[in-house]
C-alpha positions as CSV (number, residue, x, y, z in Angstrom):
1,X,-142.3,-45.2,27.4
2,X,-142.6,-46.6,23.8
3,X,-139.1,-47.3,21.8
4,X,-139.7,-45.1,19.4
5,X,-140.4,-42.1,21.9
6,X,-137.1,-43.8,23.5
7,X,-135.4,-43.6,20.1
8,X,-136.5,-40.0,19.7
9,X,-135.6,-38.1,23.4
10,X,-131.9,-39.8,22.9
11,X,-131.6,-38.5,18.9
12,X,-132.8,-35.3,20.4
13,X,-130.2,-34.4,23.4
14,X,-127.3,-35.9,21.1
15,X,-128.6,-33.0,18.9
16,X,-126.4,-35.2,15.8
17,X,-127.3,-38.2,13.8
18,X,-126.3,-41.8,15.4
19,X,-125.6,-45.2,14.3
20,X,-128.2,-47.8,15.7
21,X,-125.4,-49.2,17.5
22,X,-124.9,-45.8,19.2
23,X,-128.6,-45.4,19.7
24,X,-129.0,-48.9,21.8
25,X,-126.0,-47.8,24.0
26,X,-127.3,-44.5,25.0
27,X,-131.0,-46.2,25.2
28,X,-130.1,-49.7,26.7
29,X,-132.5,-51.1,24.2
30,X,-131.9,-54.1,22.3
31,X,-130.0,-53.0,19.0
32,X,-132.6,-55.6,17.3
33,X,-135.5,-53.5,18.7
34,X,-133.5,-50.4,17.8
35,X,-133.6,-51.3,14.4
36,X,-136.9,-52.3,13.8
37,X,-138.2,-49.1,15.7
38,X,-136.2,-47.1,13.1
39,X,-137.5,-48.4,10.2
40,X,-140.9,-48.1,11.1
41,X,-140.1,-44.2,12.1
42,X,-138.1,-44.0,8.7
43,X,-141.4,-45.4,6.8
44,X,-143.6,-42.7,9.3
45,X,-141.2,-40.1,7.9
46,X,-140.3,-39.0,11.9
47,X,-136.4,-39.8,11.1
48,X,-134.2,-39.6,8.0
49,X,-130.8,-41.1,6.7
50,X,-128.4,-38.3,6.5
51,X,-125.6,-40.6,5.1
52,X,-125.5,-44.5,5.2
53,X,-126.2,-46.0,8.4
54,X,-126.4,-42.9,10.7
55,X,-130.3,-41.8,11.4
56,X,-131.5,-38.4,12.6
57,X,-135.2,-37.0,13.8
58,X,-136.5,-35.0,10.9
59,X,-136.7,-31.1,12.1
């Protein structure tokens, strides 16, 4: 499965918004990776910032 699916599934069964930190836990992904993963789904406009470092799928 791609990161960004990755990224996704886990922002979606949290069900709240995450810290890329948080996110590479759950995942087991690089927090590197993490983080270029979510700015690319930032600039795709599949996530937002809902405060200052947490990220969240847009609904």
């Amino acid at each position: 499965m791609e990161t960004s699916a990755i990224i996704i599934k886990a922002l979606k069964e949290t069900g709240k918004p995450m810290k890329a930190g948080e996110i590479s836990e759950k995942t087991g992904i690089d927090k590197k990776e993490v983080e270029k993963a979510i700015k690319k789904l930032v600039q795709d406009e599949k996530m937002y910032s809902p405060t200052r470092c947490y990220y969240d799928v847009k609904k």
